[in-house]
C-alpha positions as CSV (number, residue, x, y, z in Angstrom):
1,X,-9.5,-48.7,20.1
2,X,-12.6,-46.9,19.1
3,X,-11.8,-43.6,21.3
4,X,-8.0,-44.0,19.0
5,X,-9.3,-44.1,16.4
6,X,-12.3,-40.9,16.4
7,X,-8.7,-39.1,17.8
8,X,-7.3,-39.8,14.6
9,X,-9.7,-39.3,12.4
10,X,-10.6,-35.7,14.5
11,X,-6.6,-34.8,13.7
12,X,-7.0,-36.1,10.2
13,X,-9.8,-33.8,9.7
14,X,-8.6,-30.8,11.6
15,X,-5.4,-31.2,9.5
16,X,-6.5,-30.7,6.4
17,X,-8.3,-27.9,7.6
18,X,-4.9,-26.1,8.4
19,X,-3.7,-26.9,5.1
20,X,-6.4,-25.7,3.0
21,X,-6.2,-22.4,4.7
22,X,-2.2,-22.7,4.8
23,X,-2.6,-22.6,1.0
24,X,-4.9,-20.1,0.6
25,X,-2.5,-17.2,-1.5
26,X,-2.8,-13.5,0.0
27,X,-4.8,-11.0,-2.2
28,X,-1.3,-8.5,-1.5
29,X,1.0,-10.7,-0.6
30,X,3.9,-9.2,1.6
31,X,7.0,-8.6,-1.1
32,X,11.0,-7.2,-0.7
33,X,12.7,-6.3,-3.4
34,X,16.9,-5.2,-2.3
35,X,19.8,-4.0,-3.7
36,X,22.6,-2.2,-4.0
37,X,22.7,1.6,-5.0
38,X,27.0,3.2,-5.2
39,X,27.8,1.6,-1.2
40,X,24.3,1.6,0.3
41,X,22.4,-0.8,0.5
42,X,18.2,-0.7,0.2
43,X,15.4,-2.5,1.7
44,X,12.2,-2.2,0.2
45,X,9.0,-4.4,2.2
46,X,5.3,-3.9,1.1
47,X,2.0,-5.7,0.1
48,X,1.7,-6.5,-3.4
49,X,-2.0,-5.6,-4.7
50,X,-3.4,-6.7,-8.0
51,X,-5.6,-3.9,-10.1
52,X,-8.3,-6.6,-10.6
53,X,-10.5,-5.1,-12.9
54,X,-10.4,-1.8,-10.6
55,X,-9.6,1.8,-11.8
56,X,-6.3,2.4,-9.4
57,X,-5.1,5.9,-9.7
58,X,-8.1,8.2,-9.7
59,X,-10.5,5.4,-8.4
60,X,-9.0,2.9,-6.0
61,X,-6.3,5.6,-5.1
62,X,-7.8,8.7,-5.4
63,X,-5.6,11.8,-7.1
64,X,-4.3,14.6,-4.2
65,X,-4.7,11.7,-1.4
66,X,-1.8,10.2,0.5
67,X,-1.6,6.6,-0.2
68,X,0.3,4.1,1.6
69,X,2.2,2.8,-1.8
70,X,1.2,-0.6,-1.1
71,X,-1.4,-2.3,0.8
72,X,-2.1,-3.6,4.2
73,X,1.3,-1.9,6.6
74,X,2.9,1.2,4.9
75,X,5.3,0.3,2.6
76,X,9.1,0.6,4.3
77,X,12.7,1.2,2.8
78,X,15.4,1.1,4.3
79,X,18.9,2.4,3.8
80,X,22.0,1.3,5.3
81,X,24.1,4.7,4.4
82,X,22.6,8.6,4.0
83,X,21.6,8.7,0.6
84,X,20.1,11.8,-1.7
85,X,16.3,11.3,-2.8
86,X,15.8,13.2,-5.7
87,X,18.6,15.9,-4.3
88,X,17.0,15.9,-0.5
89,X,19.5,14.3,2.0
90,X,18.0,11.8,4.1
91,X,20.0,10.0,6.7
92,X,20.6,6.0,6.9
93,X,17.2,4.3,8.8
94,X,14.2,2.7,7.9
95,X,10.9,4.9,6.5
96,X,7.9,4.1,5.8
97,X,7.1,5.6,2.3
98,X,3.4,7.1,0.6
99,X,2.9,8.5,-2.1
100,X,-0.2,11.2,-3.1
101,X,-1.1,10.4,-6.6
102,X,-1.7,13.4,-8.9
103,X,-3.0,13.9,-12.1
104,X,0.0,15.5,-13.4
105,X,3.2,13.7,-14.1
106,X,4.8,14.6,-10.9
107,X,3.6,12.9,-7.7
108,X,4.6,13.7,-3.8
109,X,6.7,11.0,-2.6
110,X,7.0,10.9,1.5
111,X,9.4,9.5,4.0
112,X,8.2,9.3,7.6
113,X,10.1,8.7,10.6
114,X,7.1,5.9,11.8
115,X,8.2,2.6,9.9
116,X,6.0,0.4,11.7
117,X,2.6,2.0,10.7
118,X,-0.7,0.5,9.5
119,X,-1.9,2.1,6.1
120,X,-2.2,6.0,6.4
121,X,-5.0,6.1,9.3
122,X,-2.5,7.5,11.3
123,X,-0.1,9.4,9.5
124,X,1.2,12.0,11.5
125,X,2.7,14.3,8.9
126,X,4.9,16.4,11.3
127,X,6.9,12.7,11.5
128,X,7.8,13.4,7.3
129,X,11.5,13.3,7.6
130,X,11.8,13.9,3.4
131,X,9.0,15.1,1.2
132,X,9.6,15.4,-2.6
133,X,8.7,15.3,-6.1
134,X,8.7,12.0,-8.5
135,X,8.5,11.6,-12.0
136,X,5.2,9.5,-13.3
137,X,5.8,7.8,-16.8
138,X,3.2,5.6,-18.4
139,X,3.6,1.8,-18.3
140,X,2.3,-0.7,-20.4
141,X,-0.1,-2.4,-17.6
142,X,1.4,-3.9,-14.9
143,X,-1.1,-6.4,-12.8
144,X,0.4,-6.4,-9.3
145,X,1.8,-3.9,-7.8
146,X,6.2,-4.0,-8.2
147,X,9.2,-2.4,-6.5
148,X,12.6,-2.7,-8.8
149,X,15.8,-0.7,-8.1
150,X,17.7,0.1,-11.5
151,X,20.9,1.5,-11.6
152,X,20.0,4.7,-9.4
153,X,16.6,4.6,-9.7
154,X,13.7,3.1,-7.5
155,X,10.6,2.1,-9.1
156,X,7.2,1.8,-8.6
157,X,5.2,0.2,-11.2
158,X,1.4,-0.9,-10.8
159,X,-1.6,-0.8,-13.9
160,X,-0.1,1.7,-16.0
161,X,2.3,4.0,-14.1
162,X,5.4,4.2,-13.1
163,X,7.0,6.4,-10.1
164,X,10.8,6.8,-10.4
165,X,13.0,8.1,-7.7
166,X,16.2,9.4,-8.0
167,X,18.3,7.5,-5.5
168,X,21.9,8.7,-5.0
């Protein structure tokens, strides 16, 4: 009975272990935001980051560096027919997507061939299937880090910019 019961209270105690680190939130937890753009349909998966009290573009994400437009795995979007990104054909698949931040209010938005890629820290750039330009409006501040597809427009909106692309 004794050797039962330190079992038990070992599982009991081990269990609440698991819990506590079961409900433990992510600091960027892993988002999708989908829709539907004319007849294609598109995927968007990333890590959602919170500014916390950090300077993000300039800081955080320094200006004329490739980001990975998230955090954690490169951000991915997918698209189930060719589409036009800001006028540039790219064909139906899955990308992973970066972004270099830029002072100015155009930034370089990129589409590589390698979905399944872990930040930028290997980011082989002769993989870029679509590089382009986006337009980079100011936001009233935006906490965590958000994907939203609007009529035929992509968004990405974190602290106090937005990044539209033109999605057609």
């Amino acid at each position: 009975m004794k050797k039962l019961n330190s079992i038990l209270i070992a599982l009991f105690i081990i269990s609440g272990f698991s819990a506590n680190a079961q409900g433990k939130a992510a600091k960027s937890p892993a988002m999708e935001t989908k829709a539907i753009i004319g007849n294609v349909e598109v995927r968007i998966t990333y890590c959602s980051p919170s500014v916390r009290d950090r300077e993000i573009f300039g800081g955080l994400e320094p200006f004329g560096k490739v980001w990975r437009a998230g955090a954690n795995e490169a951000t991915t979007m997918s698209f189930s027919n060719a589409v036009t990104i800001n006028g540039s054909k790219l064909s139906a698949g899955t990308y992973s997507f970066f972004v270099t931040p830029s002072k100015e209010d155009n930034w370089e938005v990129i589409f590589n061939s390698e979905a399944k890629q872990w930040g930028v820290y290997k980011l082989d750039r002769k993989k870029d299937v679509l590089v382009s330009e986006a337009s980079v409006t100011a936001i009233d501040k935006n906490e965590k880090l958000k994907y939203s597809i609007e009529g035929n427009f992509i968004h990405l909106d974190w602290d106090t910019k937005r990044v539209s692309i033109r999605v057609n």
